[in-house]
Biopython code that builds the backbone (N, CA, C, O; Angstrom):
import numpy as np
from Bio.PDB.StructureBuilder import StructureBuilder

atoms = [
    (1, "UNK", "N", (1.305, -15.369, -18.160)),
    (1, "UNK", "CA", (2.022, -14.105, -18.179)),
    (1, "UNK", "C", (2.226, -13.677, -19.625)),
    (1, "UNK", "O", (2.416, -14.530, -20.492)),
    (2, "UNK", "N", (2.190, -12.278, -19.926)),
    (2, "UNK", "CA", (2.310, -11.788, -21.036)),
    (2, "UNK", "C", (3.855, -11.944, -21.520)),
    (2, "UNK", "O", (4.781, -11.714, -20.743)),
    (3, "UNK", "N", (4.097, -12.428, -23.115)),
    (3, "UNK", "CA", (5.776, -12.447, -23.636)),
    (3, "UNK", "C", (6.573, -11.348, -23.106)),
    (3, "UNK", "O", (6.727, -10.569, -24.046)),
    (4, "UNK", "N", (7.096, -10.945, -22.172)),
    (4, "UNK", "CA", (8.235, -9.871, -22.229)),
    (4, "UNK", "C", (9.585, -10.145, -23.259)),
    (4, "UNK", "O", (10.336, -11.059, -23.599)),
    (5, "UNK", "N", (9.385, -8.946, -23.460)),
    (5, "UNK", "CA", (10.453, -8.918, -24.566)),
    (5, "UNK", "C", (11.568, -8.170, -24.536)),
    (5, "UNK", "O", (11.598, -7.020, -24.975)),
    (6, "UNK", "N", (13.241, -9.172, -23.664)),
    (6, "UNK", "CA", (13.778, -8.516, -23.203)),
    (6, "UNK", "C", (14.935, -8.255, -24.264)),
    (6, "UNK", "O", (14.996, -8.858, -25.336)),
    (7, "UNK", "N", (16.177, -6.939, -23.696)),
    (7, "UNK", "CA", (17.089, -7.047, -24.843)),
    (7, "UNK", "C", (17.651, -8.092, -24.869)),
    (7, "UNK", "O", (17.347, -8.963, -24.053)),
    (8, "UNK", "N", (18.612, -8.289, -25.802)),
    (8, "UNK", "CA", (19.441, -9.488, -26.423)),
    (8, "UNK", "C", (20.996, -9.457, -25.385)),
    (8, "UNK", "O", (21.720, -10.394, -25.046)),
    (9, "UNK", "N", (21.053, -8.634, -25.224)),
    (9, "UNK", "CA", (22.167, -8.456, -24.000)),
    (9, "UNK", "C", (22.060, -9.238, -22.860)),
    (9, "UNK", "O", (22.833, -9.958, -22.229)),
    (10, "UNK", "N", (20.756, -8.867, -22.751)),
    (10, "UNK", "CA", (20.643, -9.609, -21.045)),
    (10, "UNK", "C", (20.787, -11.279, -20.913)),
    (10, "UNK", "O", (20.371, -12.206, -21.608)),
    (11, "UNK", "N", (21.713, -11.193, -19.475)),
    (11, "UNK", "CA", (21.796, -12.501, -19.577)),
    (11, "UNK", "C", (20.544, -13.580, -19.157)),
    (11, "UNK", "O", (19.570, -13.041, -18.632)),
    (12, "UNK", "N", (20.493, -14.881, -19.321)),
    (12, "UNK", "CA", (19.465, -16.052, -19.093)),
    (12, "UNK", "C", (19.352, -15.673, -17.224)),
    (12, "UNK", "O", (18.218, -15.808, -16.764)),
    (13, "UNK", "N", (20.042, -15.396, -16.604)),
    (13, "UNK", "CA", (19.905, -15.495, -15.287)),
    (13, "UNK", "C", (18.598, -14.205, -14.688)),
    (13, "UNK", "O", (17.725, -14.367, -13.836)),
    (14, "UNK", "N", (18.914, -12.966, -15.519)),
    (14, "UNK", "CA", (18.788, -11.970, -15.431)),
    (14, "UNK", "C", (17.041, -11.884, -15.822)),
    (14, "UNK", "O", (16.274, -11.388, -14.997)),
    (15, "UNK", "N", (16.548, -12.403, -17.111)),
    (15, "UNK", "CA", (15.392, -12.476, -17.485)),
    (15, "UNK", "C", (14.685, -13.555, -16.761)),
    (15, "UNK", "O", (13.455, -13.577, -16.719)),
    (16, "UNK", "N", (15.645, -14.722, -16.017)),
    (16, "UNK", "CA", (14.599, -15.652, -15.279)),
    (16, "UNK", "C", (14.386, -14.690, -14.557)),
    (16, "UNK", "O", (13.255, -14.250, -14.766)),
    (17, "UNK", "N", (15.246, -13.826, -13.360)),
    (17, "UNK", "CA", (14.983, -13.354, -12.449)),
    (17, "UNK", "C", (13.560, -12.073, -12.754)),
    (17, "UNK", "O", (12.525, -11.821, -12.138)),
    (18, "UNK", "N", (13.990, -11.696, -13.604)),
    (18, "UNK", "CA", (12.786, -10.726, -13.940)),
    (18, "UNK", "C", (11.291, -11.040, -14.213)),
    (18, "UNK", "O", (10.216, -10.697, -13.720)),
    (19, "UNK", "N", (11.699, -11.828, -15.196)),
    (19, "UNK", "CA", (10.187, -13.242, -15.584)),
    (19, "UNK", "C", (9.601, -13.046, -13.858)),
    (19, "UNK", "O", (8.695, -12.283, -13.525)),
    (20, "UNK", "N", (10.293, -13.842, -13.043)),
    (20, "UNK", "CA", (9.977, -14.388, -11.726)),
    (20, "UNK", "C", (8.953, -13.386, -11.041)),
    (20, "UNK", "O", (7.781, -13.597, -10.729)),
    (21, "UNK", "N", (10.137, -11.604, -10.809)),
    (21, "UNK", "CA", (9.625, -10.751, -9.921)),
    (21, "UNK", "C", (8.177, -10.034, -11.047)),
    (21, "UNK", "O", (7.405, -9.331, -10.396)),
    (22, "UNK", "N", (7.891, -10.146, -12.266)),
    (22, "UNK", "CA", (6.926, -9.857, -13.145)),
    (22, "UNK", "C", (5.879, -10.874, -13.170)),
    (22, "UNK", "O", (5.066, -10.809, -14.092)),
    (23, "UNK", "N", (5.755, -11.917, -12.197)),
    (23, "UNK", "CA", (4.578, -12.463, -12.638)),
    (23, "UNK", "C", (3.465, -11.370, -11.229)),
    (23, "UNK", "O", (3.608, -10.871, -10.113)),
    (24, "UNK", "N", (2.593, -11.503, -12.131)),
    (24, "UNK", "CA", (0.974, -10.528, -11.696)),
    (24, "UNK", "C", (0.555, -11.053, -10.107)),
    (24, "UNK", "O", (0.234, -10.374, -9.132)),
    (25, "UNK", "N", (0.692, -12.531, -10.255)),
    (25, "UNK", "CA", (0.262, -12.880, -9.277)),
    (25, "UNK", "C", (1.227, -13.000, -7.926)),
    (25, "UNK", "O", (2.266, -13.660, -7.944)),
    (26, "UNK", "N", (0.715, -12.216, -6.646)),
    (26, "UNK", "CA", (2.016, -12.202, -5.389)),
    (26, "UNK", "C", (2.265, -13.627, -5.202)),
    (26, "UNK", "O", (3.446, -13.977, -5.210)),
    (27, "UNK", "N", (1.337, -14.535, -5.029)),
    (27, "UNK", "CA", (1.589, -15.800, -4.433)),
    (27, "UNK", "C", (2.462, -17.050, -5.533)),
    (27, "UNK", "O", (3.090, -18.042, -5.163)),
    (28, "UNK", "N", (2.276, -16.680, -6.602)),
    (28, "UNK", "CA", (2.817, -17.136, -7.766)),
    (28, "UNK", "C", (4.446, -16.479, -8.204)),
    (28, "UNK", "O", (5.229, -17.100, -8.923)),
    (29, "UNK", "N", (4.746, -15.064, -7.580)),
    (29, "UNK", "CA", (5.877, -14.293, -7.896)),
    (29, "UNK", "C", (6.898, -15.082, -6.961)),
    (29, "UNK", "O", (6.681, -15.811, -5.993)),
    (30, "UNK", "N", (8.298, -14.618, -7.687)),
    (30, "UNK", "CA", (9.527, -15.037, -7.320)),
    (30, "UNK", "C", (9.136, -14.459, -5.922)),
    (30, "UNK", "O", (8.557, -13.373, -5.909)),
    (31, "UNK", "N", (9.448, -15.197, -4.556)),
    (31, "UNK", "CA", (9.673, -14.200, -3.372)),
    (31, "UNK", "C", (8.397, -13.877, -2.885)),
    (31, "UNK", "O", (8.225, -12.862, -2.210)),
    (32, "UNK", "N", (7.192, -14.899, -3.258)),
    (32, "UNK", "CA", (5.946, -14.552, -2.939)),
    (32, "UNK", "C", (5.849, -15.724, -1.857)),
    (32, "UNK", "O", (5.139, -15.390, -0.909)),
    (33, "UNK", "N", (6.303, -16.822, -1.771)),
    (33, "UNK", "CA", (6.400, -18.126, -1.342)),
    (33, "UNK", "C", (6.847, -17.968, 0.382)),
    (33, "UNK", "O", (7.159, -16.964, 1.022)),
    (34, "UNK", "N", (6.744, -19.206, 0.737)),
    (34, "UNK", "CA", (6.788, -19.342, 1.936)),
    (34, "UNK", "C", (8.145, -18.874, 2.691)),
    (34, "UNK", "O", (8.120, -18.511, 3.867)),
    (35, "UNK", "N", (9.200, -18.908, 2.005)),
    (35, "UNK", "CA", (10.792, -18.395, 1.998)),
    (35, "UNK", "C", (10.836, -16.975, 1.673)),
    (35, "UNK", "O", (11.908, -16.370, 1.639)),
    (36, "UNK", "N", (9.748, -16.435, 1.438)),
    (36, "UNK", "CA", (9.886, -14.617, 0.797)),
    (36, "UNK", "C", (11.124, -14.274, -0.083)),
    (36, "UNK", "O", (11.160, -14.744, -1.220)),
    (37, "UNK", "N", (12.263, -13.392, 0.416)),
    (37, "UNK", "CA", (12.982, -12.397, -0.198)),
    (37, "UNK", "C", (13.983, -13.753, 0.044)),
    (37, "UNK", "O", (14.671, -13.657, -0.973)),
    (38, "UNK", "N", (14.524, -15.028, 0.797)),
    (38, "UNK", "CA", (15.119, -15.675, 0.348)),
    (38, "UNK", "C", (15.092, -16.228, -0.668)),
    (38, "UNK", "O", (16.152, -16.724, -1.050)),
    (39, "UNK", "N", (13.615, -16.398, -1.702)),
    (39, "UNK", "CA", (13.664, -17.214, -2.439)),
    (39, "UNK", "C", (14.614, -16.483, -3.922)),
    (39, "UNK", "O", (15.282, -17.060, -4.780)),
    (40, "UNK", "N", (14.305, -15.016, -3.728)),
    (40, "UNK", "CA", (15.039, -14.065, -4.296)),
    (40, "UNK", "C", (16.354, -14.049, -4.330)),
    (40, "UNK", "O", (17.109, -13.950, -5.298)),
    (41, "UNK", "N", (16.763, -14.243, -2.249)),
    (41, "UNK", "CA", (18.797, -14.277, -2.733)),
    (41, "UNK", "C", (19.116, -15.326, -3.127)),
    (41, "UNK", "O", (20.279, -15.425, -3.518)),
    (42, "UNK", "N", (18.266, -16.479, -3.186)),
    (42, "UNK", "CA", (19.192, -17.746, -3.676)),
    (42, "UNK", "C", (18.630, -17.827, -5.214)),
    (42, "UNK", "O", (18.323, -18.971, -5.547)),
    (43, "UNK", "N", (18.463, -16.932, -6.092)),
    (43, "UNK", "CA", (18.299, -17.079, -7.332)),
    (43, "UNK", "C", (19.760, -16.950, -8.150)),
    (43, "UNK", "O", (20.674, -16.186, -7.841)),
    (44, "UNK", "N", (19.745, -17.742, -9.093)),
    (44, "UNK", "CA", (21.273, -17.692, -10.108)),
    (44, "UNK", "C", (21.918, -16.798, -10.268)),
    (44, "UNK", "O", (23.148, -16.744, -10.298)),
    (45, "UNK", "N", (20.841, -15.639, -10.443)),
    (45, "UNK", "CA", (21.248, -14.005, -10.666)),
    (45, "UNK", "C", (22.390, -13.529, -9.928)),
    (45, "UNK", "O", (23.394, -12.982, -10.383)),
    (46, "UNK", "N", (22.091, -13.824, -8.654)),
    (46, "UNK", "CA", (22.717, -13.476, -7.657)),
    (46, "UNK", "C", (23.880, -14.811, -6.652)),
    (46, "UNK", "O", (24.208, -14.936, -5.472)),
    (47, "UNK", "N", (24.146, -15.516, -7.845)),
    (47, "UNK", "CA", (25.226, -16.487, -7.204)),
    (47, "UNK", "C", (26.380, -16.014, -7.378)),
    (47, "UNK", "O", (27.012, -15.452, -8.274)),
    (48, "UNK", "N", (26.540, -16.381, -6.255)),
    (48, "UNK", "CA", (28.672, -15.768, -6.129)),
    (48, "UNK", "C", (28.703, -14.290, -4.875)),
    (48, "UNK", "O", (29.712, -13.916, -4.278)),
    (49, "UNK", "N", (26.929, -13.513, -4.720)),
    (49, "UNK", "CA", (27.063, -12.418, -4.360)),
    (49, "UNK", "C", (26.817, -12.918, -2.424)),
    (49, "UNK", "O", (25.999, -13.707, -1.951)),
    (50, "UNK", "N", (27.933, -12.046, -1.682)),
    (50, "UNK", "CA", (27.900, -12.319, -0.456)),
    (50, "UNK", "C", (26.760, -11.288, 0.099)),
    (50, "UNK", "O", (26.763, -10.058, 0.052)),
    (51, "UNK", "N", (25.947, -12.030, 0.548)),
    (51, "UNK", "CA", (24.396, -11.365, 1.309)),
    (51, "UNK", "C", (25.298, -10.328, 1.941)),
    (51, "UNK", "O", (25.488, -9.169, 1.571)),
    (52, "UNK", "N", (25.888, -11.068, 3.110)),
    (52, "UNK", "CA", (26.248, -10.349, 4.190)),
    (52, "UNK", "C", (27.009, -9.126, 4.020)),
    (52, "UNK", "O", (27.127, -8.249, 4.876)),
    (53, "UNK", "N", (27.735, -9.125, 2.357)),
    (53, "UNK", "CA", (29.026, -8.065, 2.480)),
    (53, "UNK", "C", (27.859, -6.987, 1.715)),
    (53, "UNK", "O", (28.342, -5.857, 1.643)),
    (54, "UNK", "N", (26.773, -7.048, 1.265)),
    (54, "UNK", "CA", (25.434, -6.416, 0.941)),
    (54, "UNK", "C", (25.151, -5.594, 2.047)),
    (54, "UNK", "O", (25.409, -4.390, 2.019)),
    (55, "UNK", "N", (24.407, -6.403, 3.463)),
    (55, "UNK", "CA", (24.123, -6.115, 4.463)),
    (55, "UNK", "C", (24.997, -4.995, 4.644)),
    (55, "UNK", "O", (24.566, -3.881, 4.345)),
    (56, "UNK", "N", (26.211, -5.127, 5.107)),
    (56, "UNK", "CA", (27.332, -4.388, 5.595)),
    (56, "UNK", "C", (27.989, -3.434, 5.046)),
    (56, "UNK", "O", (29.017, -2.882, 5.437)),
    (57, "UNK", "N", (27.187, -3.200, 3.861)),
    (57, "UNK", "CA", (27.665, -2.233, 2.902)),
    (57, "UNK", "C", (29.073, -2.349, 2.396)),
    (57, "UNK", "O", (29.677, -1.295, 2.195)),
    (58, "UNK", "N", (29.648, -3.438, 2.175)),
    (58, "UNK", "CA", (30.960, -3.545, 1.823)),
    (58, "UNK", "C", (31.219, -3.574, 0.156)),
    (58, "UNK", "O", (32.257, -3.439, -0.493)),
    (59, "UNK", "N", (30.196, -3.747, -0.144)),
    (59, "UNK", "CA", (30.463, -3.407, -1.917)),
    (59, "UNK", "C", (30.357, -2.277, -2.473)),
    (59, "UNK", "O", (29.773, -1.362, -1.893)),
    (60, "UNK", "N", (30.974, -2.099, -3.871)),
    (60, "UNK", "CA", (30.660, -0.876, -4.100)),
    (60, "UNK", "C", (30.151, -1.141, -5.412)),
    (60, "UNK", "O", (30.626, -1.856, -6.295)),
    (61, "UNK", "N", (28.822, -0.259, -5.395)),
    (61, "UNK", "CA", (27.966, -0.369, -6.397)),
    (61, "UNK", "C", (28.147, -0.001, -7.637)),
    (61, "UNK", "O", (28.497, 1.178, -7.690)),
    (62, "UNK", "N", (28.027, -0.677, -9.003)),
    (62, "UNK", "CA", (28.505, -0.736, -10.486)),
    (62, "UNK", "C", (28.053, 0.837, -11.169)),
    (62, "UNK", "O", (28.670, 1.369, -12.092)),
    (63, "UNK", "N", (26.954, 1.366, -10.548)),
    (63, "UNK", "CA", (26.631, 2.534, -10.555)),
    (63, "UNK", "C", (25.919, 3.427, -9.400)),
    (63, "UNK", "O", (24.981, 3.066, -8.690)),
    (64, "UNK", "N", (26.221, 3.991, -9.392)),
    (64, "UNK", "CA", (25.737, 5.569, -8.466)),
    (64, "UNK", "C", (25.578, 6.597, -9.015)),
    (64, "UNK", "O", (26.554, 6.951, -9.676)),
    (65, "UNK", "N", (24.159, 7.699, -9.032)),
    (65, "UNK", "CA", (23.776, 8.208, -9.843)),
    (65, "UNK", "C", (23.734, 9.478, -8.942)),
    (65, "UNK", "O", (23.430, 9.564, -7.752)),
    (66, "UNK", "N", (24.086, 10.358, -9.747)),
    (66, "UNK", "CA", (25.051, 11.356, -9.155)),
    (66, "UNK", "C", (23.886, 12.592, -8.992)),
    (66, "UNK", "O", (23.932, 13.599, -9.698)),
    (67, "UNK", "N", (22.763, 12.354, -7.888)),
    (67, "UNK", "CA", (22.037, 13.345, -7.320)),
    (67, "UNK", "C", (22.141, 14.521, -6.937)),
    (67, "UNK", "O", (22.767, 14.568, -5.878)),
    (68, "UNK", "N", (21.578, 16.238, -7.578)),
    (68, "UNK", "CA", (21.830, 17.121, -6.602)),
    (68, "UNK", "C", (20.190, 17.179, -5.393)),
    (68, "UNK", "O", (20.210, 18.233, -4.756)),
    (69, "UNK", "N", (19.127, 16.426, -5.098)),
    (69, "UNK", "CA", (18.629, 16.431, -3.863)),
    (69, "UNK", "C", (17.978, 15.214, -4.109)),
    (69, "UNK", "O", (18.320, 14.424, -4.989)),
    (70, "UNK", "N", (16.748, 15.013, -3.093)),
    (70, "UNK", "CA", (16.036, 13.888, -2.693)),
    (70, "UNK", "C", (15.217, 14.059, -4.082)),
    (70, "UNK", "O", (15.008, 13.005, -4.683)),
    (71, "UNK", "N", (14.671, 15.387, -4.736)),
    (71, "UNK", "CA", (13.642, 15.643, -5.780)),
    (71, "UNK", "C", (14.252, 15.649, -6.954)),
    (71, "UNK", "O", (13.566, 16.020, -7.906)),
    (72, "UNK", "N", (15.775, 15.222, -7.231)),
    (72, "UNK", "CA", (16.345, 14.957, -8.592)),
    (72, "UNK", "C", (16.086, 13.583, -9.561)),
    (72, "UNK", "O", (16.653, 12.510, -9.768)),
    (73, "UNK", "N", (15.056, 14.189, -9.951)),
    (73, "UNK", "CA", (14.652, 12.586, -11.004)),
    (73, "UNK", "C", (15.117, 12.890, -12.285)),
    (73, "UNK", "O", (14.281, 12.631, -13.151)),
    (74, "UNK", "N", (15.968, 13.264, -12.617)),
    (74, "UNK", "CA", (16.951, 13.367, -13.795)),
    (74, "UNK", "C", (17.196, 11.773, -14.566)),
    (74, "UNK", "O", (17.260, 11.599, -15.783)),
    (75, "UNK", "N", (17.308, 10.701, -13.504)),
    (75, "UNK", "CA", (17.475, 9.218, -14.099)),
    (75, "UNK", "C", (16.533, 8.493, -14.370)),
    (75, "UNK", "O", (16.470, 7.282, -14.579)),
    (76, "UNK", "N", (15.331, 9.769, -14.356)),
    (76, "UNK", "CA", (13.652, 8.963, -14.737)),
    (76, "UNK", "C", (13.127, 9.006, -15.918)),
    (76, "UNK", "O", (12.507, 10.042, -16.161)),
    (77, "UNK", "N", (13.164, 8.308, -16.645)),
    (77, "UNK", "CA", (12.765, 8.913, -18.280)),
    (77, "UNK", "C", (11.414, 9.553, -18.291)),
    (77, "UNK", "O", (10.610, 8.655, -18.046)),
    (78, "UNK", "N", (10.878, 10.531, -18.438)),
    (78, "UNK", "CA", (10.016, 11.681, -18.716)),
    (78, "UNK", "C", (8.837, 10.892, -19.079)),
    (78, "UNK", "O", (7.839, 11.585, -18.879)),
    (79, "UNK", "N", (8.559, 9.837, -19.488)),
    (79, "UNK", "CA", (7.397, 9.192, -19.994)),
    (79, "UNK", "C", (6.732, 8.953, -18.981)),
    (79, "UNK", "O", (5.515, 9.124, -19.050)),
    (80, "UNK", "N", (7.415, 8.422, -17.572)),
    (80, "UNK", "CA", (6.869, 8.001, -16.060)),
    (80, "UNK", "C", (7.053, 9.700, -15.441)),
    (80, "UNK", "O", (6.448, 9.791, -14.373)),
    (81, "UNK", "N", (7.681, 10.941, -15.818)),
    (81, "UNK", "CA", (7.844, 11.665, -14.357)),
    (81, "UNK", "C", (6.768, 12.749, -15.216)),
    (81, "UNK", "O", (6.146, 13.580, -14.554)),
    (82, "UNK", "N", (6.639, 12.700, -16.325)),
    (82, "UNK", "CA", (5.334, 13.207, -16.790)),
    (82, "UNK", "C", (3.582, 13.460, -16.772)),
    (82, "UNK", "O", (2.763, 14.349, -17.004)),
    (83, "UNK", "N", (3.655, 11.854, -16.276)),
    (83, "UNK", "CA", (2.272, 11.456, -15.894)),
    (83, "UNK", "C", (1.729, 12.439, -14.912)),
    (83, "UNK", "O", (2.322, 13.118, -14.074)),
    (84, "UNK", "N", (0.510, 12.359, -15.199)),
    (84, "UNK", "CA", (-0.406, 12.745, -13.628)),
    (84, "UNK", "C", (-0.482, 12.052, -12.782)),
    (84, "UNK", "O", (-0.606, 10.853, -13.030)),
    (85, "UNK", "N", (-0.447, 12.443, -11.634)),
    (85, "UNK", "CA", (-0.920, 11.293, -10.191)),
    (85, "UNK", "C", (-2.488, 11.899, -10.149)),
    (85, "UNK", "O", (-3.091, 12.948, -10.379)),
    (86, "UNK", "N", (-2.697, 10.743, -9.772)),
    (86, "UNK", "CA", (-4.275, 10.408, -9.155)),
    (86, "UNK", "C", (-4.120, 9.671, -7.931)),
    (86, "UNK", "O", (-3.685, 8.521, -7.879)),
    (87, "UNK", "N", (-4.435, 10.265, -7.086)),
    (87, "UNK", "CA", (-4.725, 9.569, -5.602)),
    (87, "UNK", "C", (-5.333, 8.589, -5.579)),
    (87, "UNK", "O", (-6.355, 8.973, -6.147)),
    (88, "UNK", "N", (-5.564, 7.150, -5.251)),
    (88, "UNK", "CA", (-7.046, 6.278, -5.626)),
    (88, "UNK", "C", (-6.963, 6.025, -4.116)),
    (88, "UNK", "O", (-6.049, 5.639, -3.387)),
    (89, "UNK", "N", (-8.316, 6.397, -3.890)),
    (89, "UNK", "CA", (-8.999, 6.037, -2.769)),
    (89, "UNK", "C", (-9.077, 4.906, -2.757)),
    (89, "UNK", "O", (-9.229, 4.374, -3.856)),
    (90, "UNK", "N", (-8.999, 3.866, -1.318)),
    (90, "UNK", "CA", (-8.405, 2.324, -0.772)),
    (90, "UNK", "C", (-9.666, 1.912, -1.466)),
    (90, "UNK", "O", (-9.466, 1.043, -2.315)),
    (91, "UNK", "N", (-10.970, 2.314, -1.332)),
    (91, "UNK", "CA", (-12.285, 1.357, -2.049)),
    (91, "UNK", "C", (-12.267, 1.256, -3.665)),
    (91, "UNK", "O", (-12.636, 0.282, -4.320)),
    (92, "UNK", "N", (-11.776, 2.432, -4.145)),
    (92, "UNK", "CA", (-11.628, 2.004, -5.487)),
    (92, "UNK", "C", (-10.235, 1.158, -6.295)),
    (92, "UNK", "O", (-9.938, 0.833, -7.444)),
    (93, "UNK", "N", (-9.621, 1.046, -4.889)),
    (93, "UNK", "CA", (-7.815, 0.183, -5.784)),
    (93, "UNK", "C", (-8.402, -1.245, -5.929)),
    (93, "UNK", "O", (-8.146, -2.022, -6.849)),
    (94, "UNK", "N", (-9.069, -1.428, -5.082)),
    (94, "UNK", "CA", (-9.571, -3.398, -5.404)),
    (94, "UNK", "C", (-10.163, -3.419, -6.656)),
    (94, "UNK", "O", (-11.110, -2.693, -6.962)),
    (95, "UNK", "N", (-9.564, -4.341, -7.495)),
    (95, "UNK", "CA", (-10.314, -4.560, -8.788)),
    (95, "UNK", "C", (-11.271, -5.594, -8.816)),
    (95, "UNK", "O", (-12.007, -5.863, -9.766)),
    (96, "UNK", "N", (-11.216, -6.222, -7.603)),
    (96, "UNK", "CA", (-12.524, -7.140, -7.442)),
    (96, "UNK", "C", (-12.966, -7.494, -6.456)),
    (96, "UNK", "O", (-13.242, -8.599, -5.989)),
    (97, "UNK", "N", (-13.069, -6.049, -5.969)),
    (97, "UNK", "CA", (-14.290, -6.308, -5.260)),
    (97, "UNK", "C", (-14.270, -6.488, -3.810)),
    (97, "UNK", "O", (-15.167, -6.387, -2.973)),
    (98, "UNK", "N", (-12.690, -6.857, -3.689)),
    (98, "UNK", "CA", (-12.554, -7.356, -2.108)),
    (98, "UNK", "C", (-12.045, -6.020, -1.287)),
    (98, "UNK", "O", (-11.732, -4.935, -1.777)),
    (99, "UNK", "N", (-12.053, -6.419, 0.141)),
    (99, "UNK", "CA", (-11.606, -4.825, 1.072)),
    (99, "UNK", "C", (-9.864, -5.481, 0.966)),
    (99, "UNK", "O", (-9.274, -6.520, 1.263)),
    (100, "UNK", "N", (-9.531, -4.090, 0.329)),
    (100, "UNK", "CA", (-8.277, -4.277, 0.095)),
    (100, "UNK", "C", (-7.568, -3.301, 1.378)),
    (100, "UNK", "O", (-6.471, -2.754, 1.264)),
    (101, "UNK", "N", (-8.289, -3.233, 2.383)),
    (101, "UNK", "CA", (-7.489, -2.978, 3.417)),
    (101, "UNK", "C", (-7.191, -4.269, 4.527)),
    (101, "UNK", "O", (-6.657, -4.102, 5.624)),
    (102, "UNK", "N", (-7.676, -5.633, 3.966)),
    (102, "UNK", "CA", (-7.283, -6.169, 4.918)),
    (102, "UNK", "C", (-5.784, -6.774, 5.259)),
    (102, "UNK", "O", (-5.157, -6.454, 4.250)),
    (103, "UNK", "N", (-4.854, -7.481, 6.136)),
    (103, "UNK", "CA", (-4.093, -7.208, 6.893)),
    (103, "UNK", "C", (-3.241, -7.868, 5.598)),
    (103, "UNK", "O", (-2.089, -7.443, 5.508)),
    (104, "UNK", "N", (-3.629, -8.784, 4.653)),
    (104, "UNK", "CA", (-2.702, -9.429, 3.458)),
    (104, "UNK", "C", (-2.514, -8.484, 2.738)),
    (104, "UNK", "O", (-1.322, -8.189, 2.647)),
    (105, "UNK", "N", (-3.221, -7.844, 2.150)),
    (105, "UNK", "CA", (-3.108, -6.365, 0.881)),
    (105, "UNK", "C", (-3.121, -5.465, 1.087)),
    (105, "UNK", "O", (-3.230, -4.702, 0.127)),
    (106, "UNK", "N", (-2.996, -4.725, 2.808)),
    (106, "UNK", "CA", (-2.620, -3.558, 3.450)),
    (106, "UNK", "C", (-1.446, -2.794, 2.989)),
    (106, "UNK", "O", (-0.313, -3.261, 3.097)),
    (107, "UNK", "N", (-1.716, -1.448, 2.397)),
    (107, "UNK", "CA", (-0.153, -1.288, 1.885)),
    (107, "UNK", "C", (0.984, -0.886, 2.998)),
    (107, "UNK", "O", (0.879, -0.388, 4.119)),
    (108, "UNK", "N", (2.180, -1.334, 2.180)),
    (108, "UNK", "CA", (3.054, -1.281, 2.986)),
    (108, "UNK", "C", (3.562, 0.265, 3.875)),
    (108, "UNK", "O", (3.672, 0.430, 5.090)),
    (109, "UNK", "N", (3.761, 1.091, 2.927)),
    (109, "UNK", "CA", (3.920, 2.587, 3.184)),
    (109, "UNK", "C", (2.752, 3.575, 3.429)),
    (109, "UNK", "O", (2.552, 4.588, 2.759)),
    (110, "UNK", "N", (1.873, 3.072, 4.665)),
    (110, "UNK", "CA", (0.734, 3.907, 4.323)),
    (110, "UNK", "C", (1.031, 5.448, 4.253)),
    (110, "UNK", "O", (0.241, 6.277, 3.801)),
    (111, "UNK", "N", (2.423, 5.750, 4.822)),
    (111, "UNK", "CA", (2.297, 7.789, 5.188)),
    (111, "UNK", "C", (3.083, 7.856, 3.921)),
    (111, "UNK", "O", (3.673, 8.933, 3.836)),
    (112, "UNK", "N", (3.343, 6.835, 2.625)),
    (112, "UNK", "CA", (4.134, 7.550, 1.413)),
    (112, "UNK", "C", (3.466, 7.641, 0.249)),
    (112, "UNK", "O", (2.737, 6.864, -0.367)),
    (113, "UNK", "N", (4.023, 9.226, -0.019)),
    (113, "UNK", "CA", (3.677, 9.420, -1.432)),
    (113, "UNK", "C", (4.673, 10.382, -1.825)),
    (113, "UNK", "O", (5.424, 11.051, -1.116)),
    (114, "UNK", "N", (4.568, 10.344, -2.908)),
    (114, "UNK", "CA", (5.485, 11.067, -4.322)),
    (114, "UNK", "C", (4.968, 11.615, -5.199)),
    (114, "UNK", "O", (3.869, 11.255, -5.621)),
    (115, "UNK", "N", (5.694, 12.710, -5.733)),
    (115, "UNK", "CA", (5.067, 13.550, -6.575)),
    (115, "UNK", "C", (6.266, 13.925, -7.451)),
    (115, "UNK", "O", (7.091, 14.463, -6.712)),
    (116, "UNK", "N", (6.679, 13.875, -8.612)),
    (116, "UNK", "CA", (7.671, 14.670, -9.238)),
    (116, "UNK", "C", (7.597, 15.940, -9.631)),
    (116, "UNK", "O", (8.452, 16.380, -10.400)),
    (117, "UNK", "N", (6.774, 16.571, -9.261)),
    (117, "UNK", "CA", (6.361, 18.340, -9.282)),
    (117, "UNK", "C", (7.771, 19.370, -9.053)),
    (117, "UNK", "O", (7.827, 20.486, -9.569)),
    (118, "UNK", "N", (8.763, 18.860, -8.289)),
    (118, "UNK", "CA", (9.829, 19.348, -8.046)),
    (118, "UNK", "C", (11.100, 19.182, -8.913)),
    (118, "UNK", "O", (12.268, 19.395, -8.590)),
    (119, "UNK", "N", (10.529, 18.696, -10.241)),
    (119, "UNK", "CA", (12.026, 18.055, -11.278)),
    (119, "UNK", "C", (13.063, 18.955, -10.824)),
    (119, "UNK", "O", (12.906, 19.856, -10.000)),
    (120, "UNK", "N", (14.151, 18.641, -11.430)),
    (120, "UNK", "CA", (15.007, 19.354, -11.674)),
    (120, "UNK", "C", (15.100, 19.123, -13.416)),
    (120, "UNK", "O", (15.935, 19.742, -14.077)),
]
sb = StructureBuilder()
sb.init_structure("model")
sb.init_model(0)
sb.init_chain("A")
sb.init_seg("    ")
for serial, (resi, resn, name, xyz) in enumerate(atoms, 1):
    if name == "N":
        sb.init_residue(resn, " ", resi, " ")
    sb.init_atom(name, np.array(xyz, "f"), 0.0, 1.0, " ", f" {name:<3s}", serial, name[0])
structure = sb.get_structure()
């Protein structure tokens, strides 16, 4: 994996966890493993935090970003809502070669897409 180079703020728990969900490879990534998204809640990051009061919506979140619609990307820094989209057709997303429609690398959201054409 390439050095990420995180701020000095962040805590040790915080950059393992990131390290983890940043490695390239799915089967190698935090949460890629046979335990999936558990292997994720039982990371350090997240010790002390009750799954369930998550589930149940009983917390209240450290921030909430104060939307006027679904198309307000105001909290997107301009470098990402700038870009062009390019559609890539399913035969050209495999970078090697394989049918990346089969049932392991099928994407998840096939009816989603996004466009930031609507900034505010």
């Amino acid at each position: 994996m390439e050095d990420i180079k995180f701020p000095r703020t962040l805590s040790s728990d915080a950059k393992s966890l990131l390290s983890g969900l940043l490695i390239k490879d799915p089967n190698k990534r935090l949460g890629g493993g046979p335990d999936d998204a558990k292997e994720i809640m039982r990371h350090s990051f997240f010790a002390g935090l009750d799954w369930q009061d998550v589930y149940d919506k009983k917390l209240i979140p450290p921030f909430k970003p104060q939307v006027s619609s679904e198309t307000d990307t105001r909290y997107f820094d301009e470098e990402f809502t700038a870009q062009t989209i390019t559609i890539t057709p399913p035969e050209k997303f495999d970078e090697d070669g394989m049918d990346c429609m089969d049932n392991e690398r099928r994407p998840h959201f096939p009816q989603f897409s996004y466009s930031a054409s609507g900034r505010e």
